[in-house]
Each structure stands twice: as C-alpha cells, then as structure tokens.
N, C-alpha and C positions, 0 to 999 in steps of 0.2 A: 267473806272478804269485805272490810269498806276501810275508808280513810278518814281519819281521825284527826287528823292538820293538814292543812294548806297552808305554805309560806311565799309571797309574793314580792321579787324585787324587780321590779323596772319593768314588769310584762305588763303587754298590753296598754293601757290607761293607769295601771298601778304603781304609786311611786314605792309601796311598802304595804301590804295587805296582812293579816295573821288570821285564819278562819280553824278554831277548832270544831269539829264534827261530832255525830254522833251515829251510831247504826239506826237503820228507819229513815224513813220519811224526813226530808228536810227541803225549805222552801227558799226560796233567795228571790224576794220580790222587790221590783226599781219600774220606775220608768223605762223606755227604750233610749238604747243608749248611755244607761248611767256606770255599764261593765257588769253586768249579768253574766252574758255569756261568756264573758272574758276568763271566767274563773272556774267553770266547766269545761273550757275547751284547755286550760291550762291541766288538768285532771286525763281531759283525754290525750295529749302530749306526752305524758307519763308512759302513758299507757301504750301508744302506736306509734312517737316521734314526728306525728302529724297531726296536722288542724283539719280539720272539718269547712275552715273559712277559706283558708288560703293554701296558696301550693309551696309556699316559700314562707321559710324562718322570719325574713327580717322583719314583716310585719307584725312580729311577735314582740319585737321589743320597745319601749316605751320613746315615743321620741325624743332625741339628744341624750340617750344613753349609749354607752357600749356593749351591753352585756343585757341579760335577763338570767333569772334565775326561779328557778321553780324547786320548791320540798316540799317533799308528801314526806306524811307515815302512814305507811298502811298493815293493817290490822289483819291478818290471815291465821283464823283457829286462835293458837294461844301465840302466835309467835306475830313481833311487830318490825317492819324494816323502814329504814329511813333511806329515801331516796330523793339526791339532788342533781340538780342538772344544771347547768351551764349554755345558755345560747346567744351564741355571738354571731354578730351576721360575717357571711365571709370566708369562715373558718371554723372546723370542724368543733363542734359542740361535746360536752365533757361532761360525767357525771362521776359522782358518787356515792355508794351504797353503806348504808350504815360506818359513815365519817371514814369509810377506807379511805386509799390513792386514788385519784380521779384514774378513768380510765374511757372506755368508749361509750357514746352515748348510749349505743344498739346492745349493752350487756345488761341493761336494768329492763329489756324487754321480757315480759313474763311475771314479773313482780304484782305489777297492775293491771287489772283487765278489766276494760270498762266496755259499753254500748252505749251510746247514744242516737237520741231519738230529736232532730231537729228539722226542722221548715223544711231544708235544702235536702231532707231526703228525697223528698216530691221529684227533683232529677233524677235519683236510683230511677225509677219507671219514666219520666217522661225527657227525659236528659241524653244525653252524648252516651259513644261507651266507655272514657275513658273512666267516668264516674264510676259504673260497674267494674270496670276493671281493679279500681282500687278498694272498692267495696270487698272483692273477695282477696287482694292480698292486704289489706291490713286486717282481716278475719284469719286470714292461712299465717300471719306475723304472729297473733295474739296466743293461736292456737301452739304454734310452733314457732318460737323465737327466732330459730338456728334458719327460718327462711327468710330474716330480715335480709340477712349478707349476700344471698341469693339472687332476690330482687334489684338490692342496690347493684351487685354487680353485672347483672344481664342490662339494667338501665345505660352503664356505663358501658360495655360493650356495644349496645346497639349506637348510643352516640359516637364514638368512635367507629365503627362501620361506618354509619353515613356518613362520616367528614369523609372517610377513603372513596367513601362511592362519587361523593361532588367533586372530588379530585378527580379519580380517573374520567367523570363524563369529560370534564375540562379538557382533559387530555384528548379523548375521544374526537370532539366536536374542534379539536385544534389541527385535527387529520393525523392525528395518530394512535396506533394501537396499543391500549393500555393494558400493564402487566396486573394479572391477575394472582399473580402468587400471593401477594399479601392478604388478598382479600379471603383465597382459602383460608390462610389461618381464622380471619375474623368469625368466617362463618363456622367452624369447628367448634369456637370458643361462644360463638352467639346458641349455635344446636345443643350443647351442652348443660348450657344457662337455662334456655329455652325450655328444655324437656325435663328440667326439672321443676321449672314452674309450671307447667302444663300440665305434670302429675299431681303435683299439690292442689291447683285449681279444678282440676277435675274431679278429685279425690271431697273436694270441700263441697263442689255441687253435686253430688251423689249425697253426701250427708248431710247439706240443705234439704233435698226435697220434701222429705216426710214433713221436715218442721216445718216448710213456709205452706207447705197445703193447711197443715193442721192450725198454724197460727191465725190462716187469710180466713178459716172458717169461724174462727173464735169474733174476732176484730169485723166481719163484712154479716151484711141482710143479702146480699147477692148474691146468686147461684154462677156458679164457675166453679173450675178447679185452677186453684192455682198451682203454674207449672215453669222448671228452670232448664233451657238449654244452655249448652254451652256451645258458642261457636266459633268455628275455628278458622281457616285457611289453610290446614294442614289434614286432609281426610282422614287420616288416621285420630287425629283430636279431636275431628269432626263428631266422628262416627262413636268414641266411646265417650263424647259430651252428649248424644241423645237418652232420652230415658230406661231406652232398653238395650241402651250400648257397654260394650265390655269392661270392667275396670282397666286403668291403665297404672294401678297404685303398685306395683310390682317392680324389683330389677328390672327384668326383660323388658314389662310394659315401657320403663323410662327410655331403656336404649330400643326398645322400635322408634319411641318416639322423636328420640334424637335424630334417627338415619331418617324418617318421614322429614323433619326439616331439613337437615342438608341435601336432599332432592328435590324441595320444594325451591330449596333456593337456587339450586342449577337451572332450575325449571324457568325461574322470573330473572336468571341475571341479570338478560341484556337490558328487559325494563330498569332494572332495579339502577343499571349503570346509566342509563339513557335519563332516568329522572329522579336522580343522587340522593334515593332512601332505601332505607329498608324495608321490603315489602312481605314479609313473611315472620312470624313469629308472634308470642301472645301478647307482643303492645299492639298487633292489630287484631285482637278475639275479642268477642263481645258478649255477653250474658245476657239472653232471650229471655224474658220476660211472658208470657203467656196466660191468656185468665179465658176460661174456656174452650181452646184450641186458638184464639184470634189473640195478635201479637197486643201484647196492655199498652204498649207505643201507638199511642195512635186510635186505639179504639176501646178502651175502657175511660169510663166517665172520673170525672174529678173526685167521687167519691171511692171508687174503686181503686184510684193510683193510690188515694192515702191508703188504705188500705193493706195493696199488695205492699207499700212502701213500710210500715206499720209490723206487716207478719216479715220483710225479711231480717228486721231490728231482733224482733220477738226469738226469730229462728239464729241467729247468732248468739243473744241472751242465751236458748236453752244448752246451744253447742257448747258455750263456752263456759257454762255451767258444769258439764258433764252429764245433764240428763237430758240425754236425747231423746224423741219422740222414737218409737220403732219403727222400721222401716216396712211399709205392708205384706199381707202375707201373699203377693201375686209379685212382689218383685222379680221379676225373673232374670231381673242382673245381679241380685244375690246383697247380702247385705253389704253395707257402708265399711268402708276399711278404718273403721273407729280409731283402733288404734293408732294410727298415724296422727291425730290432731287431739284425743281427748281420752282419759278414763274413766269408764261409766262408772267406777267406783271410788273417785274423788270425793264426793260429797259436798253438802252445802255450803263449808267453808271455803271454796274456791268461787262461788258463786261471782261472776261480775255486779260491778256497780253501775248500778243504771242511772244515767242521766237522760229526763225531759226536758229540753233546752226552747222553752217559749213553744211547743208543740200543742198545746190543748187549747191556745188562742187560733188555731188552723182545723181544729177538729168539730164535727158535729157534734150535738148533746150525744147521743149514744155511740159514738167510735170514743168520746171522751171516758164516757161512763165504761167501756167496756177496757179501755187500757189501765184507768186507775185500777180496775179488778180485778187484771192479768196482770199487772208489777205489784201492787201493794205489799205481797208476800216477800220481794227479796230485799234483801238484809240492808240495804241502802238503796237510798232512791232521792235523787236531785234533781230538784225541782226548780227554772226560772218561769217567771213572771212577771206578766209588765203592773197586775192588780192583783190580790188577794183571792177576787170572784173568780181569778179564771184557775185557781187550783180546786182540784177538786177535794171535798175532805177527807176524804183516807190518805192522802197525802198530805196533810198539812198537818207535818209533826214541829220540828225547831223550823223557826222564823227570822231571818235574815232580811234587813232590809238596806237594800244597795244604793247610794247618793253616788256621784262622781269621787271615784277615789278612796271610798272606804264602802267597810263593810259593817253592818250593826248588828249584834243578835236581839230581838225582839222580845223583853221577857216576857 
C-alpha cells in the first residue's frame, strides 16, 4: 500500500497544495513551522479521522475558511482508489470514494492505513491514560473499520448518561428523590457499547504483546521485558486484561462482559449520582505499560520511554501489516484471536504507510540507526525534517522541500 497524491484545500496552513508521491522512502524537509507535519497528519486523517495534534476538527481547517478538503490516491496491489473528504467545523464531515455520492466520513475507514511515529508519542509511556486509550481504538478502527460506529456511539452514550446523572444529583441535593428508571435504560445501552469495546481492546492487547516485547528488544541496549496490561474497573476485564488471563474475544465472553458492567454500575450508583459521572466503563481503563515488572510510568529512564514508545508504533506497523510476530511457545492463554483484526495471509500489499514525523531529531545515534533499519523495508516511508542531517540515509529517497504554503520537489 502507499499514496501516490495528496491534494490540499484550505487544511491547515495550506491555501492549495498538490504533492505527487512515490513507493520508498520520501523526505519533506522545512524549517519548524513552515507545514511539515501538516501534511502527514492530513494522511493520517484519512486513515483514522483523527489528528495526532488535536482532539477537535476545527483546528484542521485553514483560518477564514469554511471547509477543508483533503484527497489521497491510494495505491493498493494493482488496484488505485481515490478518496475525499470534506471537513467543516460544526457539522458532520463528508467524503467520497472514487468520485461516487458523498456519503459518511467513517466509510472510507479501511482504505488507508497508516502509523505514525511522532515526538508526542513520548505521552503513550509517560502521559494520561486517555492517550493509551486512544492509541488502542484508533489501532482496533484501522484494524476493524465497522468499530469506528461503536466507539463513537458509546462516546455519545456516556455523555448523555452524565448530563441524566448531574440532573438527578440536582434533584437529589434539592431534597428529593430522584427516579431512576431512565437511567436504567442509559446504563443497558452504556453495558452493551461498553462490552463491545472491551472485547475489541482486550482482544488487540493479547495480539500487542508478542510484537511490542519483540519490537522493545530490536529498538533498546536495556534489559527488561517489555510488557502490556490492561486495566479495568470491571474484574471480569480486569482479570482477562492480565497476561495469563482468559480471552474475552467470544459471544459469551462479550455478554459476561456486558452483565460484569451492569453490576458494576449498581455497585457505584449512589456515587455516580452523588458526583454526576460516569464511573465505570472503558473511558475509565487504562493500558499498563511495564518494562521489567516495574510500571515504565514513572520508573524507566528517558531513553527507555522512547523506546517502549518506538516498539508500540513498530508492534502496530506489524499488526496492521498482517505479519504478526508469533505468540510464544509458553503462552498459556493460547493464542491471539487473529482473526478478529488481521489475516496472516494478506500479504505485503496491505502493508501500512509509515510516517516519521520530526522523530530522529528526539532520538539518539543508535535508537535512530536502529529505526531507519527496522522501516527502510516497507513500501513507503514519510519522512519530516527540520534539516537534511537529521534524515538518516536509507531514507532519503524523493526530496521535498517545505516554505510556508507550498511544497517543492527537490530534483
């Protein structure tokens, strides 16, 4: 897979951009600030319907414009598709697939699949967990499209839960006793949401593990094993997020997992009513990080977080490739439920596009040396830069050099 055109209207810093591509290695070198990243993270938009920079669209579109517009072509085996998008702040965002009818953004999910490897991964390891939390669904999106609607829907479920829950305390603390039948429904439809994404994320950190051990040992000098929990608030999620815990990737596993939150949530009502949130479900789980038995939050050194941060890119790259590392031969939770996100028998044309987005001015000489000759192999590779010296050269195929507002190829 790579992308062969980029077309830019009103994104970003760009009043009008045209960047043809080519498979391999390609550089896009500017000073900081001249819209580098601007044009990779428009690539990864494609790809996930989010930025890496911001949490919200409207910073995407160029100031005193209405709209933004983003088109790729992208190159898959022999066959090429053309995808555009539409993003208006406001209002739901529109795309089209090879000049059809516009239709929803979230259906050109799957088309594009990229990784990137930027500064701000340094939070995956030493950051919040909401970071982690979206690390593994925009990985479980990429892998599996049909869980974008998922996500967005349980999103929207839980914020409507808590406006009923700041209502009812209201009521509560007004000296009366507030009816809870609506809130059953909420919580039904929140358990439901809930356990499906629970299985997905569970199901992804089971087939993380092998690769991010094997990635952290490729990329680090330091001895540790690197290792992923998942953690829950819900023991039953708790328990099959440990290393030697059960899958939860199954019918059944989903609806246990369902009935564990709707007893979780009887459990914390009165809190939940008393301090108008939602207290139970995977917007509050968090991804454990660990590099030796000892949590890497906290106690692995600065070169060790690029590092773990470095193998979980790598371990997503291989997922989302289809060539998984194998799972070892002492796993005694049995192997990874593959088939739910990937087939080991896609082959390299599905390969994601790798974008390094200003990441080798953050690395040392050897975590640098050692990344350029752990990507160099796959079929596209995008590369920013604030100077020339900081690409390394097996990367440095076509040459792009970035001013304010355009783009140049370098013959």
């Amino acid at each position: 897979m790579y992308v062969s055109h980029l077309s830019l209207i009103d994104f970003r810093s760009y009043a009008a951009a045209d960047v043809e591509l080519d498979p391999g290695p390609t550089a896009f070198v500017g000073r900081n600030g001249q819209g580098k990243t601007n044009l990779v993270e428009a690539l990864g938009y494609v790809a996930t319907l989010g930025s890496h920079r911001v949490a919200t669209d409207t910073p995407l579109i160029r100031a005193g414009a209405e709209r933004a517009i983003v088109r790729t072509r992208i190159v898959r085996g022999d066959r090429a598709s053309t995808v555009e998008l539409e993003i208006t702040a406001g209002k739901a965002n529109r795309a089209r697939v090879n000049r059809g009818q516009p239709g929803r953004a979230r259906d050109v999910l799957g088309i594009l699949r990229t990784v990137l490897f930027a500064p701000e991964d340094l939070a995956l390891v030493k950051g919040d967990p909401d970071g982690r939390r979206r690390f593994l669904d925009q990985l479980v999106v990429q892998l599996l499209p049909r869980a974008a609607g998922v996500v967005s829907d349980y999103e929207r479920v839980v914020r409507q839960r808590s406006a009923l829950l700041k209502s009812l305390r209201g009521v509560r603390r007004g000296g009366r006793a507030p009816d809870l039948s609506t809130l059953e429904v909420w919580d039904t439809k929140a358990a439901q949401l809930g356990a499906q994404i629970l299985t997905m994320r569970l199901a992804l950190v089971r087939a993380l593990r092998p690769e991010v051990a094997a990635a952290y040992a490729q990329v680090s000098d330091a001895d540790g094993h690197a290792e992923l929990t998942y953690r829950s608030n819900v023991p039953e999620a708790e328990a099959a997020g440990a290393p030697d815990g059960p899958t939860p990737a199954t019918p059944d596993g989903a609806a246990d997992l369902e009935k564990a939150l709707l007893d979780a949530m009887v459990q914390v009502r009165d809190q939940e009513v008393e301090r108008g949130v939602s207290l139970v479900g995977p917007h509050r789980d968090d991804l454990v990080l660990t590099l030796g038995g000892l949590p890497a939050k906290g106690y692995a050194s600065h070169g060790e977080s690029w590092s773990f941060a470095l193998a979980l890119r790598l371990a997503s790259y291989r997922l989302l490739g289809g060539t998984p590392q194998p799972p070892p031969a002492d796993d005694v939770a049995g192997p990874a439920p593959d088939d739910v996100f990937w087939d080991p028998d896609q082959g390299t044309d599905a390969d994601p596009v790798l974008v390094l987005d200003d990441v080798f001015a953050e690395l040392d000489v050897r975590r640098r040396e050692r990344l350029a000759e752990l990507v160099a192999p796959a079929r596209q590779v995008l590369v920013t830069a604030a100077v020339p010296e900081d690409v390394p050269a097996g990367l440095m195929g076509a040459r792009f050099e970035v001013t304010p507002g355009q783009v140049r190829r370098v013959p």
